[in-house]
N, CA, C and O atoms as CSV, one atom per row, in Angstrom:
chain,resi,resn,atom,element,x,y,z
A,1,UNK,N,N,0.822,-1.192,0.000
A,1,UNK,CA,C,0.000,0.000,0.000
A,1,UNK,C,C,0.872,1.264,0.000
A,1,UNK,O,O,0.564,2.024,-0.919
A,2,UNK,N,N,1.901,1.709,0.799
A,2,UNK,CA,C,3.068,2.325,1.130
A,2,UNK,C,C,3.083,2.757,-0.419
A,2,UNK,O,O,2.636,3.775,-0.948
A,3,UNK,N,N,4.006,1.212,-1.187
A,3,UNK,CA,C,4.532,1.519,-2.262
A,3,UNK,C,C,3.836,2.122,-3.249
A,3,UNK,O,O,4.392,2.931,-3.992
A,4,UNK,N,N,2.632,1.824,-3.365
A,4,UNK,CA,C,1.475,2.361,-4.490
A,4,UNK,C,C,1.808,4.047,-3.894
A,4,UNK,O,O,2.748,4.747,-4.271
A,5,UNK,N,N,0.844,4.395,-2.967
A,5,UNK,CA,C,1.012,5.946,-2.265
A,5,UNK,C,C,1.578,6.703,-3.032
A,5,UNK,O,O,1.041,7.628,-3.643
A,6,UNK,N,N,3.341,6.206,-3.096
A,6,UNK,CA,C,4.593,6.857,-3.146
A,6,UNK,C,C,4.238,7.098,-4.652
A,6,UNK,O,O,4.051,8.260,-5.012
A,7,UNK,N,N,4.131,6.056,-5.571
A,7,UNK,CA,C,3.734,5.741,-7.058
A,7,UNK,C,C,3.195,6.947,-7.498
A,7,UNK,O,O,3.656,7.814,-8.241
A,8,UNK,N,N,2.027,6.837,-6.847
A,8,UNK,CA,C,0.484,7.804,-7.210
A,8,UNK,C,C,1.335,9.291,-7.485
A,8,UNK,O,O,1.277,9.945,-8.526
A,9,UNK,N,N,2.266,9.686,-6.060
A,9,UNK,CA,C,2.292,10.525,-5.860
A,9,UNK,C,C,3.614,11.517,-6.346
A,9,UNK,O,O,3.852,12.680,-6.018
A,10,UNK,N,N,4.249,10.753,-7.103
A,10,UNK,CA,C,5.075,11.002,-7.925
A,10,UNK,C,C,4.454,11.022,-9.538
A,10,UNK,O,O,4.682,11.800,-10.464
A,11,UNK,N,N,3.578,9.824,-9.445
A,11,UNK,CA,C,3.349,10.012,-11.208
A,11,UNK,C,C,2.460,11.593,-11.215
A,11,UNK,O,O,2.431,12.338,-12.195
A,12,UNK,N,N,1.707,11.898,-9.760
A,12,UNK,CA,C,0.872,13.305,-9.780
A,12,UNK,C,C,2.034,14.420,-9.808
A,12,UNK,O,O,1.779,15.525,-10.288
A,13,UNK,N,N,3.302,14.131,-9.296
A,13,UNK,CA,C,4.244,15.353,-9.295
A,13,UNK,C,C,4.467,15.519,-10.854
A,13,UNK,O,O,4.010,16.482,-11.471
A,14,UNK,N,N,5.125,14.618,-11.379
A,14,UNK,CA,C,5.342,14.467,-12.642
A,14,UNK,C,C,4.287,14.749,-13.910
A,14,UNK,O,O,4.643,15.293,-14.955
A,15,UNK,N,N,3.362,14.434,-13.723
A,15,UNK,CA,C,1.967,15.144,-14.681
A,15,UNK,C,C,1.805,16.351,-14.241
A,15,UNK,O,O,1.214,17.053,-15.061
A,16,UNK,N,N,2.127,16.949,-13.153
A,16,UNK,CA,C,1.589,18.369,-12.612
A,16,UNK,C,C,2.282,19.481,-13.098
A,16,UNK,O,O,1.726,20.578,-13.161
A,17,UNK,N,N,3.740,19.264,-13.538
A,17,UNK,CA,C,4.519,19.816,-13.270
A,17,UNK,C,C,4.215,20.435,-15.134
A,17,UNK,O,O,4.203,19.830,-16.206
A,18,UNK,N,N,4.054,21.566,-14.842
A,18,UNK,CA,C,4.344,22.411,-15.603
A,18,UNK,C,C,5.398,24.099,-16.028
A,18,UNK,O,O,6.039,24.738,-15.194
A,19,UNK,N,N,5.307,24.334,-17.064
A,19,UNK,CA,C,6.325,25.237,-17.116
A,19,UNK,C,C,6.306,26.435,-16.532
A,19,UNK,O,O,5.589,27.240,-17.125
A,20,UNK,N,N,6.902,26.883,-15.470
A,20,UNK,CA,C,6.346,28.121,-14.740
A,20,UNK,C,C,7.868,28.989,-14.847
A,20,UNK,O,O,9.057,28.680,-14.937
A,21,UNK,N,N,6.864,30.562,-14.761
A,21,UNK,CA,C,8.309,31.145,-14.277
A,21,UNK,C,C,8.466,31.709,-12.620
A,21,UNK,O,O,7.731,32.460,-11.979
A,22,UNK,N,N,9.637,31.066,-12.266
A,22,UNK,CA,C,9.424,31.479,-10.772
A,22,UNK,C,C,10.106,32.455,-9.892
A,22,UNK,O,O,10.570,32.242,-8.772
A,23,UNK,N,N,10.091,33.919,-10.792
A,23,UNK,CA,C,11.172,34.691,-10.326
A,23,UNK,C,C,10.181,35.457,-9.732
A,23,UNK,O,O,9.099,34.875,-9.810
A,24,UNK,N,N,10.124,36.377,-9.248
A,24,UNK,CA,C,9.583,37.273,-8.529
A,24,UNK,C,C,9.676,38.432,-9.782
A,24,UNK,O,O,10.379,38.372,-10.791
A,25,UNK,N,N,8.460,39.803,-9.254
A,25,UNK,CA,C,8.493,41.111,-10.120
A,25,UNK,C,C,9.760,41.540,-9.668
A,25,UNK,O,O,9.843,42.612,-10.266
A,26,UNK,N,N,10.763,41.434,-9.042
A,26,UNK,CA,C,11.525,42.392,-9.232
A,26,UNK,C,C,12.878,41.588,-9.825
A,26,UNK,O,O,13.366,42.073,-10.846
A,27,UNK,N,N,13.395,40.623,-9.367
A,27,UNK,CA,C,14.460,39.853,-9.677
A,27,UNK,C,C,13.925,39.393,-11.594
A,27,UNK,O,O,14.808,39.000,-12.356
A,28,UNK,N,N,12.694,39.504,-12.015
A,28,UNK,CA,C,12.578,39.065,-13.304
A,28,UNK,C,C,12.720,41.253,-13.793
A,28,UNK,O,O,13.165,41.842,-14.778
A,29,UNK,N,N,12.397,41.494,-13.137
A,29,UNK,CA,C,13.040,43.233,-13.879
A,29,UNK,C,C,14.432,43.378,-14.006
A,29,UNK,O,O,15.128,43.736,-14.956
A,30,UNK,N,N,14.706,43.018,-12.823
A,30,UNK,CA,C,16.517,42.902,-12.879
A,30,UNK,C,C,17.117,42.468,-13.588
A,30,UNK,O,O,18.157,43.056,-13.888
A,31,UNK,N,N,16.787,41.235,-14.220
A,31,UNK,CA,C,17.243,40.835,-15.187
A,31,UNK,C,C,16.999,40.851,-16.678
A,31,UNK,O,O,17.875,40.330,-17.368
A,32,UNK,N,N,15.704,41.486,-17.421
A,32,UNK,CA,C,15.173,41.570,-18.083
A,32,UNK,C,C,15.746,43.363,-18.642
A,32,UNK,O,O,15.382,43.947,-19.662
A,33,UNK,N,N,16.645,43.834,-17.647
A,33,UNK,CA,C,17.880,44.627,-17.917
A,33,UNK,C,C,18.391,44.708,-19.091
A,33,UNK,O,O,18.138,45.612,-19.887
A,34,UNK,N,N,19.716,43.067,-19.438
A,34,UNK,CA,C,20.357,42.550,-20.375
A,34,UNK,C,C,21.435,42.801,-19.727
A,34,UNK,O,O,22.284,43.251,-20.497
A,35,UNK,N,N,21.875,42.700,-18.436
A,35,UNK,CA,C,23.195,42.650,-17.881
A,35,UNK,C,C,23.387,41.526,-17.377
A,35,UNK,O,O,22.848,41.231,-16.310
A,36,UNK,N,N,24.055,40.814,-17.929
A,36,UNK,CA,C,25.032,39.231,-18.297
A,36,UNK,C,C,25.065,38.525,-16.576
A,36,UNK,O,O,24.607,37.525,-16.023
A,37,UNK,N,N,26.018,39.901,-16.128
A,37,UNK,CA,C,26.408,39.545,-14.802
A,37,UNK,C,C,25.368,39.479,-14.059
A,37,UNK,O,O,25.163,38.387,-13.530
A,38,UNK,N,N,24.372,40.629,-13.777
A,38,UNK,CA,C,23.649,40.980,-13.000
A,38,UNK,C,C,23.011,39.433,-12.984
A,38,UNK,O,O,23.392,38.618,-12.143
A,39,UNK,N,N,22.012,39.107,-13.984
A,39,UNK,CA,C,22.003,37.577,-13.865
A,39,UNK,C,C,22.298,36.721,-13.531
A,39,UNK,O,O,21.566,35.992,-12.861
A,40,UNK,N,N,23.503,36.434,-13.853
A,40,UNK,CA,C,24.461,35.687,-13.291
A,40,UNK,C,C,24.352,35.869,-11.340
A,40,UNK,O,O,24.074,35.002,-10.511
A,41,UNK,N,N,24.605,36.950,-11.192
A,41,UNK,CA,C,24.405,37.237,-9.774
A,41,UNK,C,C,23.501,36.855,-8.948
A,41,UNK,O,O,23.742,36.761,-7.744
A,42,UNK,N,N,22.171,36.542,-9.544
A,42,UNK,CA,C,21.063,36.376,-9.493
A,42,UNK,C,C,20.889,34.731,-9.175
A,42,UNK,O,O,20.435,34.137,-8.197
A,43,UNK,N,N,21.477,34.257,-10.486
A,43,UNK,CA,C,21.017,32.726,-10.581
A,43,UNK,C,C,22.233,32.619,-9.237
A,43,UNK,O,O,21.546,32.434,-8.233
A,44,UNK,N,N,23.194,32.645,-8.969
A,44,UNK,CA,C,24.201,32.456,-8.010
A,44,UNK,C,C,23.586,32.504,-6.833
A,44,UNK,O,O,23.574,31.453,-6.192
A,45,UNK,N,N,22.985,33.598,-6.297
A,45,UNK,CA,C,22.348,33.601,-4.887
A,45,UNK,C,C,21.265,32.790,-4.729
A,45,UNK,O,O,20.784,32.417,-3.659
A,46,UNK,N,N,20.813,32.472,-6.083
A,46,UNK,CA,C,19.217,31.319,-5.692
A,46,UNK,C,C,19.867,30.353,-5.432
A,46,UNK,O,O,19.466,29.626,-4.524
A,47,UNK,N,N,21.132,30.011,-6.169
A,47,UNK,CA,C,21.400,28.579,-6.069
A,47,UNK,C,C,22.121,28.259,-4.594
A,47,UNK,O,O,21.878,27.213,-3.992
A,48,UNK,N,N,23.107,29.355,-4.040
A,48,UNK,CA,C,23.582,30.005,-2.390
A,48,UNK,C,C,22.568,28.969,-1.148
A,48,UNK,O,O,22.740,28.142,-0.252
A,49,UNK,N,N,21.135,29.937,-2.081
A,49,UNK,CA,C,20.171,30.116,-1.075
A,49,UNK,C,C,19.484,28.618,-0.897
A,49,UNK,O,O,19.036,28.023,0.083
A,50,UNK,N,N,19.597,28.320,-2.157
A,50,UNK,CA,C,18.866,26.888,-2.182
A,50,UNK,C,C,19.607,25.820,-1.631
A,50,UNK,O,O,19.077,24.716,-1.510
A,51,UNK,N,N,20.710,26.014,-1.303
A,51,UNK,CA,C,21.767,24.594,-1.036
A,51,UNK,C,C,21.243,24.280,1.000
A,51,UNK,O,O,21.038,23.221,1.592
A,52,UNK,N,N,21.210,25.317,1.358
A,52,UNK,CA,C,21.257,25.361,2.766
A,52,UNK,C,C,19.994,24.211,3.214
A,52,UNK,O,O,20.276,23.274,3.961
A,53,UNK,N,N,19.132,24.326,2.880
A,53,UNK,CA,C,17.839,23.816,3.794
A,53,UNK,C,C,17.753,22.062,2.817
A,53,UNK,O,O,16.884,21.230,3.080
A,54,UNK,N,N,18.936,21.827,1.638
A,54,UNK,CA,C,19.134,20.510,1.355
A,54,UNK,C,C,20.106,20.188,2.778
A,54,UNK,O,O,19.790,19.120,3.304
A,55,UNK,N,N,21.122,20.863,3.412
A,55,UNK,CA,C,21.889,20.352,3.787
A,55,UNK,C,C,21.312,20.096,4.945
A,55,UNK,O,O,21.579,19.019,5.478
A,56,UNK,N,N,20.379,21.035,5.608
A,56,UNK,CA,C,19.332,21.157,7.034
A,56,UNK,C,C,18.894,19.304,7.094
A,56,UNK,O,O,19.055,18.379,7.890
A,57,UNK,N,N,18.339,19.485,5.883
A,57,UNK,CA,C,17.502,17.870,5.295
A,57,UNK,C,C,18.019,16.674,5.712
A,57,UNK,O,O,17.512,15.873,6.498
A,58,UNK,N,N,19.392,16.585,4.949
A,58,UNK,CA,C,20.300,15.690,5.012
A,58,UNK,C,C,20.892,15.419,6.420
A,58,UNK,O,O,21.217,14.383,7.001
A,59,UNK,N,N,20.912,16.629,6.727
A,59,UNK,CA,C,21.607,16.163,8.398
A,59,UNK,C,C,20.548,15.926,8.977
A,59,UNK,O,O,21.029,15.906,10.110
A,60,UNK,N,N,19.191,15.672,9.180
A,60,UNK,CA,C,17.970,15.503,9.838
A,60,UNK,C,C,18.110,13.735,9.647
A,60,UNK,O,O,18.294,12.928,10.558
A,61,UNK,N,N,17.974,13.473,8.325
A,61,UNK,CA,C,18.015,11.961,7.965
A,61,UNK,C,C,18.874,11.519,8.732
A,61,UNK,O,O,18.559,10.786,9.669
A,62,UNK,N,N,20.477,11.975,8.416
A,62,UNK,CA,C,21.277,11.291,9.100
A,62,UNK,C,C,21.391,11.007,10.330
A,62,UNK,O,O,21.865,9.903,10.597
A,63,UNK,N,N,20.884,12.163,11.744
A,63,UNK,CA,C,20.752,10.967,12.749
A,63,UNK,C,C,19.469,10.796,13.172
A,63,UNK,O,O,19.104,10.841,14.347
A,64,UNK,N,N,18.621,10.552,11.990
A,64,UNK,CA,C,17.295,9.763,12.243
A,64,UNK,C,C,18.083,8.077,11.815
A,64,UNK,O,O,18.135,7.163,12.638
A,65,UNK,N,N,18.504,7.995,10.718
A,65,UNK,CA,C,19.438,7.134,10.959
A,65,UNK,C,C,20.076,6.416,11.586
A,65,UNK,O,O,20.049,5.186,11.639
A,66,UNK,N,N,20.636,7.072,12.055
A,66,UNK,CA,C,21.791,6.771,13.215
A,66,UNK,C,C,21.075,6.670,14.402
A,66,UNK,O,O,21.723,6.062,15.254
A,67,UNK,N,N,19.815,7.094,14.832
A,67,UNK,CA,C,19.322,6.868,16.069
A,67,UNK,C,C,18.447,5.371,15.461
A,67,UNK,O,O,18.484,4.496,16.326
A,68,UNK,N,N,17.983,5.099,14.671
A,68,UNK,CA,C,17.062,4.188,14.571
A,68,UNK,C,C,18.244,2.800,14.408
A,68,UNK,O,O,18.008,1.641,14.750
A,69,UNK,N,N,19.517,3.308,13.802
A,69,UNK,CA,C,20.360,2.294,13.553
A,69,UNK,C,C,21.136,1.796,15.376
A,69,UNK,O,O,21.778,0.840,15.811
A,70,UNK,N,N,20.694,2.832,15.830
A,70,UNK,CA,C,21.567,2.600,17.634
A,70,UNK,C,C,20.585,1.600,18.273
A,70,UNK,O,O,20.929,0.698,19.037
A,71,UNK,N,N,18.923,1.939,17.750
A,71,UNK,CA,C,18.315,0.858,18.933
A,71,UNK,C,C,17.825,0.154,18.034
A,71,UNK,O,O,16.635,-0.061,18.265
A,72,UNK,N,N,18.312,-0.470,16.790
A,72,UNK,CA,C,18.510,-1.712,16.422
A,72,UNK,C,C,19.231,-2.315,17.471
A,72,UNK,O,O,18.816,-2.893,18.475
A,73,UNK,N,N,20.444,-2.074,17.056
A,73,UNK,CA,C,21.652,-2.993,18.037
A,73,UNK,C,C,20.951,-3.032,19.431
A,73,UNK,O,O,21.142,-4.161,19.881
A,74,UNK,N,N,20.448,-2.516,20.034
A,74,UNK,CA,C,20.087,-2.307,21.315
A,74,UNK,C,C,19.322,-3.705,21.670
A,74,UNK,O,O,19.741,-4.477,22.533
A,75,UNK,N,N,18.095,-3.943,20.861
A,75,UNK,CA,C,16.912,-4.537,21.091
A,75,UNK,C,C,17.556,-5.892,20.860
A,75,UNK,O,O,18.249,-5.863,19.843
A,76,UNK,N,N,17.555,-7.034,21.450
A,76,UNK,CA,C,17.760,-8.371,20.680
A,76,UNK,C,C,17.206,-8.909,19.565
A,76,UNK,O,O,17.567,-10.017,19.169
């Protein structure tokens, strides 16, 4: 049942997903400029901004992990 869920709910991400633009009014003015860099500057800080709350993520898993992997060993 789990596995279906997961199925459903990916094939719905994947059909849903359409082409959007997701800049904001002002960062799509900023760039709609024609300054190379300024852009550049732009895509740089989203990508800055975006790395952090993967890494938040990842360290959450890991000692969910690591705690679920400790009282394995624990339990006979």
């Amino acid at each position: 049942m789990f596995k279906r869920s997961i199925v459903i709910l990916l094939a719905f991400l994947f059909l849903s997903s359409v082409k959007s633009y997701a800049q904001c009014a002002m960062c799509k003015a900023v760039i709609e400029g024609g300054n190379e860099t300024m852009a550049e500057g732009v895509n740089s800080g989203i990508t800055y901004l975006m790395v952090f709350p993967y890494i938040l993520v990842a360290i959450l898993f890991y000692f969910i992990y690591r705690h679920r992997k400790k009282n394995k060993k624990i339990t006979p």
